[in-house]
C-alpha angles and dihedrals in degrees: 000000000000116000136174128220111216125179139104117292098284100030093114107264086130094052093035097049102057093046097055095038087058092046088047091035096229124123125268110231111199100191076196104059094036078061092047089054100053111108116274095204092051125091092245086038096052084044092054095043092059092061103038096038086058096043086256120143108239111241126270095254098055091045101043100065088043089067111034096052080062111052083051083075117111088233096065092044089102090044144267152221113262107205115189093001121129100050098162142021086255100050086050093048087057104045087056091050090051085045097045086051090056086042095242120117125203090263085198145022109199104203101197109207118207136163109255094231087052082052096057096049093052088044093056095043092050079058094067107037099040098035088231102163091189080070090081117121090247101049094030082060098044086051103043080055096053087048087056098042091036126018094031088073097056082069084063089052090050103039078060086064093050094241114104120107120193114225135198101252093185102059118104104281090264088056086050090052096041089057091043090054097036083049093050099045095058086056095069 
């Protein structure tokens, strides 16, 4: 299967993701952390680093051969789970272009829904336990704003395509699961 995760940074992609790749047994692909792990000292890191460390999304042509050299992996050839990609209308024009061309299609887009104070609270704890130092209120704010002015309107581009289920971001994490795989169920 190929899903998207889509939500606002501190939804639970992340959580969610890696629960469902290991249950469906396809990789989780975090555009975000395959970013963070570029590395910094590098040129492409250094250029990466400018955008992520600011809030800021990194541009279409840095992301785009990210991903697709990975999806190119043998591992990724039954499917995975995209956290954090599509970003944009266009990113997710042209993963369903690369996709199209390898005649797969995403089966299913998981817009997880949570209130935004419960956001902020996940995203400064995260802080703390994972050492991010893009989880700080300024940049949390300047990303949660990128996510309403740019990644909101991917959900427009799906919903198009009839795939998109809403699910209820501010359950316990189980709930979350349960509906994702609920959700997931009553589309076959």
């Amino acid at each position: 299967m190929w899903i998207v995760f889509i939500g606002p940074p501190g939804a639970g992609k992340g959580t969610q993701c890696s629960r469902l790749a290991d249950s469906l047994g396809v990789p989780h692909l975090s555009t975000g952390d395959m970013l963070r792990d570029t590395e910094r000292d590098s040129p492409l890191g250094k250029v990466v680093a400018s955008y992520i460390d600011v809030g800021r999304l990194a541009p279409d042509y840095l992301v785009m051969p990210i991903v697709t050299n990975r999806l190119a992996e043998s591992d990724c050839q039954a499917g995975c789970l995209f956290d954090g990609f599509p970003r944009t209308v266009h990113q997710a024009e042209l993963l369903s272009e690369f996709l199209m061309q390898r005649q797969r299609r995403i089966d299913a887009v998981l817009h997880l829904q949570v209130d935004p104070e419960v956001l902020l609270g996940r995203l400064l704890k995260r802080a703390v336990l994972q050492n991010r130092k893009d989880d700080n209120e300024e940049t949390i704010s300047a990303r949660l704003e990128v996510y309403r002015t740019q990644t909101a309107p991917v959900l427009q581009y799906y919903r198009g395509q009839g795939n998109v289920l809403e699910i209820d971001g501010d359950q316990s994490a189980d709930l979350v699961f349960h509906d994702i795989l609920t959700g997931l169920e009553s589309r076959k």
